[in-house]
One Martini backbone bead per residue (centre of mass of N, CA, C, O) as a GRO file, in nm:
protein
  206
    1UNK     BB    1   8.904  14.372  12.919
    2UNK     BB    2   8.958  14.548  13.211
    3UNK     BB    3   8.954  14.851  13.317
    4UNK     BB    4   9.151  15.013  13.223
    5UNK     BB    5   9.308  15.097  12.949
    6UNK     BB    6   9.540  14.880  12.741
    7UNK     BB    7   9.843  14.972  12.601
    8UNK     BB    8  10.041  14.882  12.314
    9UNK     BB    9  10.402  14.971  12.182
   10UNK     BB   10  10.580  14.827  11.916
   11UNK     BB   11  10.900  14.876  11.758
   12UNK     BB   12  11.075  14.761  11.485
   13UNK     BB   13  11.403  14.852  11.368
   14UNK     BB   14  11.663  14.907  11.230
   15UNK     BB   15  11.960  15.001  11.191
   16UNK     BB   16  11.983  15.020  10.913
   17UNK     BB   17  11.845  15.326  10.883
   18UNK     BB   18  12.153  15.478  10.932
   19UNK     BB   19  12.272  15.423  10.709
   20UNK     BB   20  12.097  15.516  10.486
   21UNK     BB   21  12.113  15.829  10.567
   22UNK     BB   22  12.450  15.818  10.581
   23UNK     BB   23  12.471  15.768  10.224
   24UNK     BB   24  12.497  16.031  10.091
   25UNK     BB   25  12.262  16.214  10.190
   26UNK     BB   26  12.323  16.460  10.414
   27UNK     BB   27  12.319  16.683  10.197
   28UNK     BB   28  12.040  16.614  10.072
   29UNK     BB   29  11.748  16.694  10.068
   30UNK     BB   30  11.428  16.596  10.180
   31UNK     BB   31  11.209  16.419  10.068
   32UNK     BB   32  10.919  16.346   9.983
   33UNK     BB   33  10.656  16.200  10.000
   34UNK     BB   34  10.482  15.932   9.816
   35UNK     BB   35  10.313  15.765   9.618
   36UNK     BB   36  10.184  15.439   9.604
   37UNK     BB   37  10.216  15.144   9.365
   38UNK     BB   38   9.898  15.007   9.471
   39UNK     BB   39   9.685  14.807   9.575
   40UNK     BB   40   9.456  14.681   9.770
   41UNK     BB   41   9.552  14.404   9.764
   42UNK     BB   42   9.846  14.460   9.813
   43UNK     BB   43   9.754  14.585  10.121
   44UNK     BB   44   9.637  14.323  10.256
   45UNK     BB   45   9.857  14.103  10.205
   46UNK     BB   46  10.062  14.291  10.401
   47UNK     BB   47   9.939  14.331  10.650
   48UNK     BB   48   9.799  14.037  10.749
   49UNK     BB   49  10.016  13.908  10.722
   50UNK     BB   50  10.229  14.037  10.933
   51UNK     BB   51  10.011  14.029  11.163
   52UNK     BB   52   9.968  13.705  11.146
   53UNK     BB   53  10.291  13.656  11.216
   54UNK     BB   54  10.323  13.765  11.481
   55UNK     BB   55  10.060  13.622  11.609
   56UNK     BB   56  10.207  13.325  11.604
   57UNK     BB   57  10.435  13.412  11.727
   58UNK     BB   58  10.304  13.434  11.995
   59UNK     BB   59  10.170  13.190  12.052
   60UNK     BB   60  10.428  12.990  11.964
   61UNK     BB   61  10.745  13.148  12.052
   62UNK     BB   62  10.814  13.150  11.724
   63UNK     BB   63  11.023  13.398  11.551
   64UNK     BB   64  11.103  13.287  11.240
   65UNK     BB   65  10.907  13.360  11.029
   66UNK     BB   66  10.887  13.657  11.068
   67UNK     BB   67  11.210  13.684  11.022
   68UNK     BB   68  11.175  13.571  10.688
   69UNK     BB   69  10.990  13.806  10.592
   70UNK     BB   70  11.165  13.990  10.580
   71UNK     BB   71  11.411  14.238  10.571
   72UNK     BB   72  11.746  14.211  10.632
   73UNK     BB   73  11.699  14.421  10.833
   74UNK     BB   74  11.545  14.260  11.027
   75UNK     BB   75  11.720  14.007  11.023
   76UNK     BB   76  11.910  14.122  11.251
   77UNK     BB   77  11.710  14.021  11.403
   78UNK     BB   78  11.614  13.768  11.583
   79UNK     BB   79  11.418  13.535  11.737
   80UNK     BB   80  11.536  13.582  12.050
   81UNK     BB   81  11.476  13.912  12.011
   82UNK     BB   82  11.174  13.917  11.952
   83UNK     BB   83  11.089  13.771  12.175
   84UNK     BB   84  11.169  14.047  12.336
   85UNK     BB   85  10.984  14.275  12.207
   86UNK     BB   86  10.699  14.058  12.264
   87UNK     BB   87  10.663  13.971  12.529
   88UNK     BB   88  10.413  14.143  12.610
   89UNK     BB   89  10.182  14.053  12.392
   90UNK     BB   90  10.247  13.742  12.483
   91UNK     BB   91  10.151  13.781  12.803
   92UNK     BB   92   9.861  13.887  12.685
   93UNK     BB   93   9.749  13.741  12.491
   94UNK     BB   94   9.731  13.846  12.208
   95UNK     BB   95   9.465  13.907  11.936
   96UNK     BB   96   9.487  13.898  11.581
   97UNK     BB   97   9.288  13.715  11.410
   98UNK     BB   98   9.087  13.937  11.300
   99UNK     BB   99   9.268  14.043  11.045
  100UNK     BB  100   9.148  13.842  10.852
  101UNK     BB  101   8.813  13.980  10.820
  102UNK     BB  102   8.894  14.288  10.892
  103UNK     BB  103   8.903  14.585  10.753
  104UNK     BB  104   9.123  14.813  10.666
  105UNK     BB  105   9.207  15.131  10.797
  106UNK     BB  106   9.331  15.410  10.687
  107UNK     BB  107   9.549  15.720  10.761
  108UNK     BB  108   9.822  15.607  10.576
  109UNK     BB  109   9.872  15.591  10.316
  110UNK     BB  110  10.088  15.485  10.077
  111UNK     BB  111  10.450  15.562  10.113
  112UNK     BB  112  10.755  15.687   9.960
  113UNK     BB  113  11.026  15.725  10.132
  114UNK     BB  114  11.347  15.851  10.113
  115UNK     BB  115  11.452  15.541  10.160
  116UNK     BB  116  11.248  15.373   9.980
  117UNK     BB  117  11.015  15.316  10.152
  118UNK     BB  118  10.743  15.151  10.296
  119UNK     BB  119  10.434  15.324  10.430
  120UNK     BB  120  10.190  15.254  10.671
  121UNK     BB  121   9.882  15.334  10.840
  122UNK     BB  122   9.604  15.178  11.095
  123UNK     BB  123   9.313  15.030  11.140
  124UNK     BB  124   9.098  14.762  11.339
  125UNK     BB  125   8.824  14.764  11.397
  126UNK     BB  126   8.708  14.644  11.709
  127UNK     BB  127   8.531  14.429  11.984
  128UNK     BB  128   8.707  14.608  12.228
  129UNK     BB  129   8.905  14.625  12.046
  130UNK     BB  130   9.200  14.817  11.856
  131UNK     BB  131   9.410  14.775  11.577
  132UNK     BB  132   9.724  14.947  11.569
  133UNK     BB  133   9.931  15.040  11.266
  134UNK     BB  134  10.264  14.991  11.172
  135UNK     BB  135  10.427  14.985  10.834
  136UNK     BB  136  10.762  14.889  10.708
  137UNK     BB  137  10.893  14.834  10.393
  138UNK     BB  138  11.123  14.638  10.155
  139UNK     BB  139  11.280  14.635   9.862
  140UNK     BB  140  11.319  14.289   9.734
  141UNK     BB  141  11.306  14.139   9.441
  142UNK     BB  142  11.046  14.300   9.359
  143UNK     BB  143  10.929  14.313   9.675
  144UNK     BB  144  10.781  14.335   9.965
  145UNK     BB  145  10.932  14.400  10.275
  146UNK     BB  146  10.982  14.352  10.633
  147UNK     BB  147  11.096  14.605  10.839
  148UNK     BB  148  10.855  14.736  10.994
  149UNK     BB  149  10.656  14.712  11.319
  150UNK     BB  150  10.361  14.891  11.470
  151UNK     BB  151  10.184  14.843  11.774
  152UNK     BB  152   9.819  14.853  11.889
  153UNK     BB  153   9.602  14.828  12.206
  154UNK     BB  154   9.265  14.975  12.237
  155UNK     BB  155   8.999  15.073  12.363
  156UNK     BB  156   8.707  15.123  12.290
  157UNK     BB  157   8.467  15.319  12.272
  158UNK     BB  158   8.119  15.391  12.388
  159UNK     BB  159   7.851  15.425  12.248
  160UNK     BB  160   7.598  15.616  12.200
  161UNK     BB  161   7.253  15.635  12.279
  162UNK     BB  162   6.983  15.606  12.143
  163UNK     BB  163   6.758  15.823  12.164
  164UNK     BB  164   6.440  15.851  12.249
  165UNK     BB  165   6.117  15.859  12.171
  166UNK     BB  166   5.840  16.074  12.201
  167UNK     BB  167   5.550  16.025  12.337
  168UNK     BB  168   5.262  15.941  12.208
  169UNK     BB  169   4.981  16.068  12.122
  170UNK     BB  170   4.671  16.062  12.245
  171UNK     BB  171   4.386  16.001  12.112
  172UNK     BB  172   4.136  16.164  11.974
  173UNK     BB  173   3.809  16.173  11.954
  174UNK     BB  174   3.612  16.289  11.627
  175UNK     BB  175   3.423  16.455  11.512
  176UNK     BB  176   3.167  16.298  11.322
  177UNK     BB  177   3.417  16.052  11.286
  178UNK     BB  178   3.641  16.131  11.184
  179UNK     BB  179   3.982  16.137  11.082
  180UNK     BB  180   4.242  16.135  11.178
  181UNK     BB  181   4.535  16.223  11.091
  182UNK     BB  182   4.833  16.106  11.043
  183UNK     BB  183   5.154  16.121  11.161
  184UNK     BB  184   5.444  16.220  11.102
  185UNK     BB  185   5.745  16.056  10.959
  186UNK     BB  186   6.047  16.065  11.065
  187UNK     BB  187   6.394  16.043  10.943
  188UNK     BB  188   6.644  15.889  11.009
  189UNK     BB  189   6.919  15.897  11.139
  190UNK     BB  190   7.213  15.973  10.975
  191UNK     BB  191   7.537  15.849  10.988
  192UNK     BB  192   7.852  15.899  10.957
  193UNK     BB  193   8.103  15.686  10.864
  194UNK     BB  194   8.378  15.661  10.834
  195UNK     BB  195   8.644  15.691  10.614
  196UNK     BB  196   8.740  15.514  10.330
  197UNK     BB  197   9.081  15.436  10.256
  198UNK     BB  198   9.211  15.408   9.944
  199UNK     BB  199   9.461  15.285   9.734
  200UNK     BB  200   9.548  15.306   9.467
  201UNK     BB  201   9.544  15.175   9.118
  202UNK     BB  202   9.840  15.056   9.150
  203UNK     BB  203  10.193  14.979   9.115
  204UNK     BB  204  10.470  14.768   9.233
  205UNK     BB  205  10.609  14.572   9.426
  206UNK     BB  206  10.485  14.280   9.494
   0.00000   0.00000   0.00000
C-alpha cells in the first residue's frame, strides 16, 4: 500500500438485534456485560476461523460458506448480500491470510452483553498493515456462532530508529606502560512490548 494510509471499517450485524433489544427489555435496566467463561484456545478458533472465511470469501466472491457459519440473525444476509457488504475489501484485494500465523492482541476481552452476545475486538499487528477487529457470536445449540463482524485494515506506523551510540574516545598511551581500565559497557535499554491481553481460562459454549 503506497501513499496516504487507507483504512476500510465494515459491519454486518443483523437487523434481528432490534427484535432483541425490544422484545420485553426495554423496561429492564441494561445490564453490564460480564467475562465470558472462553479460553484462549477456544478464542483463536473463533477469531481466526471467522476472518480465515471472509478472507476466502473475498478472494473467491462466494460468500456462501461465510454465510453458513453464522447465526440465523447473520444467515438474514444473503450470500449475494454479503458480497455487497465487502465488495470495497475484495475490490482492493485485501489479504487476511496472515490471520492464520499471527497472535491476536486483544483490546476488549470477550465479554458477555445484554443481549446475550459475545463480543471480542483486538487487532493482528503485521507489517505495512495492521488487521483490526471486532466480532460478535450468537450462541446456537450450545456453540458460539458469527453473528457480527467488523474489519478495519490500516497502515502500521514507522518505527522510531534506534539512537546513534556515540563515538568511543581514542585510547591515550598510559604512562609507565600501566593499562588503562576498560570503559564500562551500559546495559541496553529494554523497551516493553504491548501488553498481551488473554482471556481467563474458563469454559462458555464451545
Amino acid at each position: 500500500m503506497t501513499g496516504a494510509s487507507r483504512s476500510w471499517r465494515v459491519l454486518v450485524f443483523a437487523a434481528a438485534i432490534a427484535t432483541v433489544a425490544s422484545a420485553g427489555r426495554a423496561e429492564t435496566p441494561a445490564q453490564a456485560p460480564k467475562p465470558a467463561q472462553i479460553d484462549r484456545n477456544g478464542v483463536l478458533i473463533l477469531v481466526r476461523s471467522s476472518l480465515l472465511a471472509l478472507d476466502q470469501a473475498n478472494k473467491t466472491g462466494n460468500y456462501t460458506v461465510l454465510r453458513d457459519i453464522g447465526a440465523p440473525g447473520f444467515q438474514s444476509n444473503s450470500a449475494a448480500r454479503l458480497g455487497e457488504i465487502f465488495a470495497k475489501l475484495r475490490n482492493d484485494n485485501l489479504d487476511l491470510s496472515g490471520v492464520a500465523v499471527i497472535d491476536p492482541q486483544l483490546n476488549l476481552l470477550p465479554q458477555i452483553e445484554a443481549n446475550g452476545m459475545m463480543r471480542m475486538a483486538g487487532f493482528f499487528p503485521s507489517v505495512p498493515t495492521q488487521v483490526n477487529f471486532d466480532l460478535a457470536f450468537a450462541p446456537v445449540n450450545g456453540q458460539w456462532r458469527l453473528f457480527g463482524i467488523s474489519v478495519s485494515i490500516g497502515q502500521s506506523g514507522p518505527a522510531a530508529p534506534e539512537p546513534l551510540p556515540p563515538p568511543a574516545a581514542q585510547k591515550q598511551p598510559a604512562a609507565n606502560g600501566a593499562k588503562q581500565p576498560a570503559p564500562a559497557k551500559s546495559a541496553p535499554a529494554i523497551k516493553p512490548g504491548p501488553p498481551e491481553h488473554k482471556p481467563a481460562d474458563n469454559q462458555q459454549p464451545k
